[in-house]
C-alpha positions, -999 to +999 in steps of 0.1 A: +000+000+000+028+022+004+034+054+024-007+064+022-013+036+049+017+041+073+026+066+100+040+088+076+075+103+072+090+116+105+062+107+128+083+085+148+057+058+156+039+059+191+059+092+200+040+114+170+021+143+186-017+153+178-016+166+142-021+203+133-052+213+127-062+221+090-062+255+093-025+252+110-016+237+077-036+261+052-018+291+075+019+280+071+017+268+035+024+231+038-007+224+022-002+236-009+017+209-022+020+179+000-018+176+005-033+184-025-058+157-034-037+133-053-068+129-080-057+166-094-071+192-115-079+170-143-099+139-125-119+170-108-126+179-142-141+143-152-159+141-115-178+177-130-184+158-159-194+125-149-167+107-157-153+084-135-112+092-118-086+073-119-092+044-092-064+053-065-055+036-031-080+051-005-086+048+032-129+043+032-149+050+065-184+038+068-201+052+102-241+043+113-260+051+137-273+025+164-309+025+169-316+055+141-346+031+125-364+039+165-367+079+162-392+096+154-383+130+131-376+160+155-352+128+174-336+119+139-327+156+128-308+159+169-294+128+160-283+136+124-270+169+138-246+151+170-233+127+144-218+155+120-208+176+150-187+145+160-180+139+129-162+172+117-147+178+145-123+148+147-116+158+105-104+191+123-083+178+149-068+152+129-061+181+106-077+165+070-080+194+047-111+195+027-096+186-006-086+153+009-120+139+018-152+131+000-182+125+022-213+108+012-242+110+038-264+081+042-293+091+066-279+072+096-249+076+083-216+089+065-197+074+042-161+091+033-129+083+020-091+102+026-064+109+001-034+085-003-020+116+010-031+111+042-017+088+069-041+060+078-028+058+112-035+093+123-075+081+111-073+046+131-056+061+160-060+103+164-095+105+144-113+074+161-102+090+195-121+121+191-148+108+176-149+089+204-149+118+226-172+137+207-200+112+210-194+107+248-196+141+250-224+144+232-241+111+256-230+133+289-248+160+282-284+140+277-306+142+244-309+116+218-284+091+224-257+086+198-238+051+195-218+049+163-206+018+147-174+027+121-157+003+096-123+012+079-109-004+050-079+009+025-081-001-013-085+011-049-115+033-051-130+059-078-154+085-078-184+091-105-212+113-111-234+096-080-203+087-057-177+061-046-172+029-064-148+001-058-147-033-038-135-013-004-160+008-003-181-021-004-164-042+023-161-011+046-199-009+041-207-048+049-184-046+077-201-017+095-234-032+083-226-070+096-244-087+127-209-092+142-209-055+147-241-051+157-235-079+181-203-063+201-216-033+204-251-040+219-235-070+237-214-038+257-235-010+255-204+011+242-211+046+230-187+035+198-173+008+180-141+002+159-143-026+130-110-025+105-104-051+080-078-077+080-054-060+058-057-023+075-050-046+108-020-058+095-004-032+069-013-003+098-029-013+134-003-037+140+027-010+140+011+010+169+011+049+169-010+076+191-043+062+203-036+027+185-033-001+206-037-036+186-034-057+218-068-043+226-085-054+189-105-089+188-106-113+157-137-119+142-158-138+120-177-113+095-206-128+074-227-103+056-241-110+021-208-121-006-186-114+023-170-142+045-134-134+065-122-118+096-122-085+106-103-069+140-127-054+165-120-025+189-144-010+217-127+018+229-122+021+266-134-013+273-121-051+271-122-068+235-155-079+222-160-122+229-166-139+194-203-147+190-215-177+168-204-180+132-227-158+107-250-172+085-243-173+050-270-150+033-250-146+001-267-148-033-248-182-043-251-195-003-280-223-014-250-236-049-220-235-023-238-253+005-248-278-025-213-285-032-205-279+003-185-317+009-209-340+026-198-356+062-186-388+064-210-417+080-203-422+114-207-458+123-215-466+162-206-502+173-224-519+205-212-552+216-174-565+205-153-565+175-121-581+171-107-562+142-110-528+125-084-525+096-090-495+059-125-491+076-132-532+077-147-547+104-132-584+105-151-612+130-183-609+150-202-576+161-234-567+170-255-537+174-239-519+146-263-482+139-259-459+107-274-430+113-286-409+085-263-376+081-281-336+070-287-347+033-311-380+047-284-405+038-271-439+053-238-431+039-240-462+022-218-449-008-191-441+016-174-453+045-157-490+046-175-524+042-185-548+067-180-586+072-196-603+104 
């Protein structure tokens, strides 16, 4: 993935102070080169125009709200509004300039991506912090609750005339989205959860920084439509999430692959004595012998070794 996904040049690790703000950046003219969306002039041209950029290495963030479906419309807008105030704030304080961020919002929810230019560890560490604050914040202070589930996910994405496109934007999404998440964070009642993908685990969690601690991540199981892997949980503030039961396959092709799926072996219980079993023979006198049938109604008969009393 290259530099977009690391600590950056000169950060140092788990030393690296809080970033500078944006406007600290604008002011002293290190944004004029360095973080310029890497897209350019002329994929902003083709975005006016409908036509898809070029499909570039990008950090994706999908965020929800928990419970959203429950309000009623005055609670949704004071919802809607915490969310974004929580939100922009940690895009401040993480200092992400507003060239290197699209935002797409999604009722209950945001979807954005950041520039190549951008480190990923200031977002997985220094971003998801003050998020984190914000929204406790937010909680202490009464109104509509706000818990926020957030996925994070780096790969090639593009922009056209209605939005993001590309398979990370879609994992991010499913991720957010699965019953796994849903599951650790209503299993703790946390004001926030954490969900980052396998490879963001391992390219950028995994090396530490500010506010990243991978000890505290938990491996899970993540089943949500076409999508079957692990992701790495985080519940900030609070001990890792347990794993739950394995998802349910709910994919479009989940009845052919469970077809093809390869069928058990026949399990043969014996009651009484036997002298020999040898290549799945059973040599001199038994009795009692049971076959049950397996899932697919089947003695097994086409399997499994032969017998001789």
């Amino acid at each position: 993935m290259g530099t977009a996904f690391g600590a950056g040049e000169g950060t140092g690790g788990g030393g690296r102070g809080v970033p500078e703000s944006a406007r600290e950046r604008a002011a002293d003219g290190t944004s004029d080169r360095n973080h310029l969306r890497a897209g350019g002039r002329g994929d902003r041209r083709k975005a006016e125009r409908g036509e898809p950029e070029r499909a570039l290495s990008r950090l994706v963030i999908s965020v929800d709200a928990c419970g959203s479906g429950r309000l009623g419309m005055d609670a949704k807008i004071a919802q809607r509004k915490a969310l974004y105030r929580a939100f922009d704030e940690a895009f401040e304080v993480v200092g992400v300039l507003p060239g290197e961020s699209r935002h797409e919002d999604r009722g209950d929810g945001v979807l954005a991506t950041v520039e190549p230019t951008f480190p990923a560890a200031d977002m997985v560490g220094v971003w998801v912090d003050t998020l984190h604050q914000g929204v406790r914040a937010h909680n202490r202070a009464g109104g509509v609750p706000l818990r926020l589930r957030v996925a994070m996910h780096a790969g090639p994405v593009t922009f056209d005339a209605r939005g993001l496109v590309g398979r990370a934007v879609d994992l991010a999404c499913r991720l957010c989205d699965s019953e796994a998440a849903r599951r650790a964070i209503d299993g703790a009642r946390a004001d926030l959860l954490l969900v980052v993908s396998d490879t963001l685990y391992r390219t950028v969690v995994r090396e530490g920084g500010r506010y990243i601690e991978p000890e505290r991540y938990a491996r899970l199981r993540v089943g949500n439509k076409e999508t079957d892997e692990y992701a790495w949980f985080l519940l900030p503030g609070r001990p890792p999430p347990r794993p739950g039961p394995d998802p349910v396959d709910t994919g479009d092709d989940a009845p052919a692959r469970a077809a093809n799926a390869p069928r058990p072996r026949p399990v043969f219980h014996v009651r009484g004595d036997n002298q020999v079993i040898q290549d799945n023979v059973f040599h001199g006198p038994f009795t009692g012998i049971h076959r049950p049938t397996d899932s697919h109604g089947s003695d097994g008969s086409d399997e499994g070794g032969r017998f001789h009393g």
